[in-house]
N, C-alpha and C positions, 0 to 999 in steps of 0.2 A: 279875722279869726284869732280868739286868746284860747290859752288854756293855763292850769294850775292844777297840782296834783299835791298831798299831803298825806301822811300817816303820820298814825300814834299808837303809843303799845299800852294806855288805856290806862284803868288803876289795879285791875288786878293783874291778869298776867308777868310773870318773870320775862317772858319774851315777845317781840315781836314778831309773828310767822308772817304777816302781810307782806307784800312788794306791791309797789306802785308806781308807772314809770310814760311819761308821754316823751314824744319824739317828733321831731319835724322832717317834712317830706315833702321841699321846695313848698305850696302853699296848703298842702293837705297837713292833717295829724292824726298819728299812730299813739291811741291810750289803753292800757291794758292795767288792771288791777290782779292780784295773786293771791288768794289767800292759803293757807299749808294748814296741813290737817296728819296726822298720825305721829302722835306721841310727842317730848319734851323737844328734840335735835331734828326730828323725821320734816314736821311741820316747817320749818323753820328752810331748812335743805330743798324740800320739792319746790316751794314758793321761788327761792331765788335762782332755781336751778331753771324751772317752767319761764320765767319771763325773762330768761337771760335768752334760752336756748329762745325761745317766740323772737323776738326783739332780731338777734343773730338772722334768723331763718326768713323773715320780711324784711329784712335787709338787702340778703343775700337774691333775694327774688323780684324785690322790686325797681320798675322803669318809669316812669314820667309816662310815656303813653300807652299805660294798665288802662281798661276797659273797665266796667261796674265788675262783671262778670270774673277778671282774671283776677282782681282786688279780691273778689269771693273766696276761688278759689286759693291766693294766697295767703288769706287769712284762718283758712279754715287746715290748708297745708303747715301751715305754725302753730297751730293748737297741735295736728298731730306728732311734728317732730317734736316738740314739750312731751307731749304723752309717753313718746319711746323713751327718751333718754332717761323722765324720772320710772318709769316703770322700769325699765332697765338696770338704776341704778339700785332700788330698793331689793331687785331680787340677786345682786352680787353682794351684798351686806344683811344680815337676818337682823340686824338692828335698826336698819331703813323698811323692814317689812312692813305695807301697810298706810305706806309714807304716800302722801296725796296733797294736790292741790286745787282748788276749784281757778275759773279763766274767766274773763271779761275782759272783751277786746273791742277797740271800736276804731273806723277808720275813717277819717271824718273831712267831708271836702266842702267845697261852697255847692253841688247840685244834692249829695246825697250822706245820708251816716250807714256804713255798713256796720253791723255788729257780729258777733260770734261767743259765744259763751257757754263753758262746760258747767255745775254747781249750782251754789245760792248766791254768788256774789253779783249783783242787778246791775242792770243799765236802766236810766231813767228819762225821756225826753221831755222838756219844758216848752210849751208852745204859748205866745200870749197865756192867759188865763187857764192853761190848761196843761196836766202833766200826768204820764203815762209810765206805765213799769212794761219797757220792749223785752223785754227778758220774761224766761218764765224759770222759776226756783226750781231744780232737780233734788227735790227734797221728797222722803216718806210723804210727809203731811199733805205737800201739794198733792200727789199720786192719790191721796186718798181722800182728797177736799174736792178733786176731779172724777172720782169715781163713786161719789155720793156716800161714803164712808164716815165722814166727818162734814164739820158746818168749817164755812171759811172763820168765823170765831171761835171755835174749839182749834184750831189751828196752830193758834197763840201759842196758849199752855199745854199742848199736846206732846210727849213724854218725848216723841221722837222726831221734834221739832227742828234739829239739827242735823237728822240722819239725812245723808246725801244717797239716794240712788246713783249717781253719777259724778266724779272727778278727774282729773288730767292725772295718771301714773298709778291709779291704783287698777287696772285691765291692760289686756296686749294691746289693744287698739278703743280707742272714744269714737263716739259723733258727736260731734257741736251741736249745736243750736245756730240759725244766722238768719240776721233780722235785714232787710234794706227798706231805709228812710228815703222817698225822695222830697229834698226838699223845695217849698213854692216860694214863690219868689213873695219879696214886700213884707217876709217875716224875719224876726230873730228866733233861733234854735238857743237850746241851753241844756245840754248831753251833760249828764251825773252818771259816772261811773263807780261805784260801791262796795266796799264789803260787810259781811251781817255785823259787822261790830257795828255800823249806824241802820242799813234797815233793820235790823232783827231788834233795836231798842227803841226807835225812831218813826213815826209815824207817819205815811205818806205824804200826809196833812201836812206836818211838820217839816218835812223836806222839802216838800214843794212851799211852803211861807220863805223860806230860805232861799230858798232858789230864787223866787222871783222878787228879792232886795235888787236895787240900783244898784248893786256896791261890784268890783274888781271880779276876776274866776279867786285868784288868791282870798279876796277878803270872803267870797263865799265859802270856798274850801275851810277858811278855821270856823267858821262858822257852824259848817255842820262838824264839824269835829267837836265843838263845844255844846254842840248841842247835845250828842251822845254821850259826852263826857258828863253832862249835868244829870244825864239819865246812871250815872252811876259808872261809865266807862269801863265795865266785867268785858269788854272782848276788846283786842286788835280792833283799831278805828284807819279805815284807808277809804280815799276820796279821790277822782281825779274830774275835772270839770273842761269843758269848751264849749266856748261861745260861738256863734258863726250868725252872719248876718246875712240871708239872701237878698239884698236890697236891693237889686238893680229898677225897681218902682216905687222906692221908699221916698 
């Protein structure tokens, strides 16, 4: 199992609001992307606050002999302590009011990938010839591309294409999202962990030709980062990638 993770603060933005950060957990991995969302400082604060406290709090909870089941719930218990402390923190300062960050978290071993994810920032699986978005966007647009409102192409350029229904610290309490992969033996997996600075300019198409280079998790990470950067780079670009082989029939 590899991984590599990377950010960039793009060509327009003054800042970088993303966090992005993988972790080793004897042969498992802990990757979680952050993207910050409410105003110039607010953004910037929830993001490093959300994946400092996340990180801290699956630290604090976990053992070697976790079950699929208590991995769940201690993934989905780390989104929530992230949720209190920035929600918490925004309503002790009127200048943090408002102040949010979206989650994507993934815990990745040789049998399965759990996922958990508040926002737009996607988890992506690559399987041989085939790549899938495990995540679904807590966005206006989707709500309404799902509700027959809108065409999944009008989605695009739809005015409120960045409105998030849902982020970590802007409510007293979140529900996640949580996905479980399990996965079959005789394949390699390839987990893309995201935020919209490369989906929102980057085309699935486009990410999965990337994804499925020969090359390093590192060499693929600048990869897609160059990619969206070629698209103009207008957002926060953050990436994190692992590989995992279930080969025991390979």
């Amino acid at each position: 199992m590899t991984s590599a993770s990377q950010t960039h603060i793009g060509y327009i933005r003054d800042e970088n609001q993303d966090r992005v950060g993988t972790r080793q957990f004897g042969e498992n991995l802990l990757l979680v992307v952050c993207d910050g969302m409410g105003g110039e400082r607010s953004g910037s604060k929830a993001s490093s606050m959300a994946i400092d406290v996340f990180f801290e709090h699956f630290e604090e909870g976990y053992t070697e002999d976790m079950d699929a089941y208590s991995v769940r719930s201690l993934l989905l218990s780390s989104v929530s302590a992230a949720n209190s402390v920035v929600y918490t923190t925004a309503r002790m300062d009127y200048q943090n009011f408002g102040m949010g960050t979206t989650c994507v978290a993934a815990f990745v071993t040789a049998e399965y990938i759990a996922v958990a994810n508040v926002g737009d920032s996607r988890a992506y699986l690559l399987t041989r010839e085939t790549m899938e978005q495990v995540t679904t966007d807590h966005t206006v647009v989707h709500m309404l591309m799902e509700t027959g409102q809108i065409t999944e192409e009008e989605m695009e350029t739809h005015p409120k294409r960045h409105m998030l229904m849902k982020a970590v610290g802007v409510e007293r309490t979140v529900c996640p999202d949580f996905f479980r992969i399990d996965l079959k033996e005789g394949q390699t997996y390839r987990l893309l962990l995201c935020s919209d600075g490369l989906s929102g300019f980057c085309s699935d198409a486009e990410i999965q030709e990337v994804l499925q280079e020969d090359v390093s998790d590192t060499e693929t990470a600048q990869k897609l980062i160059d990619a969206a950067l070629e698209k103009g780079g207008r957002d926060n670009i953050s990436v994190a990638i692992a590989t995992v082989s279930h080969n025991t029939e390979e």
